[in-house]
C-alpha positions in Angstrom: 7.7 6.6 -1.5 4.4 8.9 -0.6 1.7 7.9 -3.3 -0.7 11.1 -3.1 -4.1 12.3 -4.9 -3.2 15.7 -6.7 -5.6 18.4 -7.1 -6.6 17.3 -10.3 -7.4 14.2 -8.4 -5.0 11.7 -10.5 -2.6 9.7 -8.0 1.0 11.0 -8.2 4.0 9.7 -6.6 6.7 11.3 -4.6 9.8 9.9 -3.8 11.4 11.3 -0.3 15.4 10.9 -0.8 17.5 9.3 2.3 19.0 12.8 2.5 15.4 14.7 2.3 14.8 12.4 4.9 17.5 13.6 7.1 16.9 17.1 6.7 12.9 16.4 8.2 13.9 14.9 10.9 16.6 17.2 11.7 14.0 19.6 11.7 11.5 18.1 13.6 9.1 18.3 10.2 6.9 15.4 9.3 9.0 12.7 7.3 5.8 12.1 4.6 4.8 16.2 3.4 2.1 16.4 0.8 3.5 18.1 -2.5 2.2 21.3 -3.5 -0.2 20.1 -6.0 -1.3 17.1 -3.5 -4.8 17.0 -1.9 -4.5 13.8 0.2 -2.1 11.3 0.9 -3.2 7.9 -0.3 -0.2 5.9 0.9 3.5 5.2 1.9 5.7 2.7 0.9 8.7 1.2 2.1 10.7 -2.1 1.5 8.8 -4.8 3.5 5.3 -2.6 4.1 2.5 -5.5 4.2 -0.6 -4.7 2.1 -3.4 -6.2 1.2 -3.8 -6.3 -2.2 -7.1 -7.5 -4.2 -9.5 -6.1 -2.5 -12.0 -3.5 -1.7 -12.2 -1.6 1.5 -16.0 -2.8 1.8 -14.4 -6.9 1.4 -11.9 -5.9 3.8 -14.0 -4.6 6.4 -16.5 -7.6 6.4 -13.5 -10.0 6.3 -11.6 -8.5 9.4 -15.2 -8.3 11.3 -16.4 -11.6 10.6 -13.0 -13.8 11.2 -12.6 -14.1 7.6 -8.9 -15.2 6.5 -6.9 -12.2 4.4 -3.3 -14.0 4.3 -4.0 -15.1 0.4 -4.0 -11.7 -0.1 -1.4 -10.0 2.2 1.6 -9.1 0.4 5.0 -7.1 1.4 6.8 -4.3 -0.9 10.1 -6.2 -2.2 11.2 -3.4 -4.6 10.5 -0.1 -4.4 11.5 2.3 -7.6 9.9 5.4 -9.4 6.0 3.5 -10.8 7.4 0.3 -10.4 6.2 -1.4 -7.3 6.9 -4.9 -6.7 4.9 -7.2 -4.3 5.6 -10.5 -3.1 3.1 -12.9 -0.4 4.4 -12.6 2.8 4.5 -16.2 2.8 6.1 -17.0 0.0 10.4 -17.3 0.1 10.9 -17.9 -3.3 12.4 -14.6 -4.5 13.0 -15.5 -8.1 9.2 -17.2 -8.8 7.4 -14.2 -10.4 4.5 -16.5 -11.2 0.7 -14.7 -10.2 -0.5 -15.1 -7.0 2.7 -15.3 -5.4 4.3 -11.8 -7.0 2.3 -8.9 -8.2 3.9 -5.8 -9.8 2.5 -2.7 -10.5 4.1 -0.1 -12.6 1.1 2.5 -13.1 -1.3 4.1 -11.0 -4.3 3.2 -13.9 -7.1 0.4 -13.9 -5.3 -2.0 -16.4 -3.5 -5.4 -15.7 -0.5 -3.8 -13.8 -2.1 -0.9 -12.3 -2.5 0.9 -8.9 -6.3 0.5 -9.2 -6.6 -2.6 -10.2 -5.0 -3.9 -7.7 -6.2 -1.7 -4.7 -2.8 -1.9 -2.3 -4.5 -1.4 1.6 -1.6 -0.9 4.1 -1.5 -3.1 6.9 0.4 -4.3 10.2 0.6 -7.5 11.2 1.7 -8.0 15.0 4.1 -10.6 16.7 1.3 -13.2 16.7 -0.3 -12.7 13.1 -2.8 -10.4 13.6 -3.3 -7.9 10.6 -4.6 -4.7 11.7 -5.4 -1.8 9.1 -2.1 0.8 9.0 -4.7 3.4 8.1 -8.2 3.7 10.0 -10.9 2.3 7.6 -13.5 4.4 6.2 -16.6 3.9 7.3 -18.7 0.9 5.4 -22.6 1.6 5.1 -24.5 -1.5 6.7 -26.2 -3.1 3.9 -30.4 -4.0 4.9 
């Protein structure tokens, strides 16, 4: 799933089929292409992707730089379909408890209860030992006097 910003800068979503998939890489082409009407990829999103959900890139930054703990809010995709994203702790095994914090699921890319905005999904990777590095390079965060 490629979520993009289009050129009428509204987030749009694309789904890249296993076959689509195939072709790409066949190819040699890049397996994430921005649609014609896209002006910049926002994110991707496959089953198991860790994001941290919550919170703003600013929070993010100063967390990460001042040893500041993110696991309340690292989650991983469970379900993936077409604007219906479901999120789950990466802590939490219970895959049937759908109970707030533990399982978040967004099903618009708006600023309401359930949506992409509200929520503010930042991809991550978390390495053998635990550490969670940005997927994506942060933007840069103006020092505050």
């Amino acid at each position: 799933m490629l979520i993009y910003q289009s050129i009428d800068n509204t987030y749009q979503e694309h789904v890249v089929t296993f076959w689509e998939a195939v072709r790409r890489i066949r190819d040699s082409e890049p397996l994430y292409q921005l649609p014609p009407d896209g002006r910049m990829i926002i994110s991707t999103l496959h089953i198991n992707d860790c994001f941290i959900l919550g919170l703003s890139q600013k929070e993010i930054h100063q967390r990460l730089n001042s040893g500041i703990s993110l696991w309340e809010n690292v989650y991983r995709v469970q379900r993936i379909s077409s604007k219906y994203y479901e999120f789950r702790q990466v802590y939490d095994l219970d895959v049937y408890d759908q109970s707030y914090p533990n399982y978040v699921r967004i099903l618009n890319f708006s600023s309401r209860k359930t949506g992409w905005l509200t929520h503010n999904p930042f991809k991550v990777s978390i390495s053998v030992l635990g550490e969670i590095t940005p997927f994506y390079k942060l933007l840069k965060v103006p020092e505050m006097h």
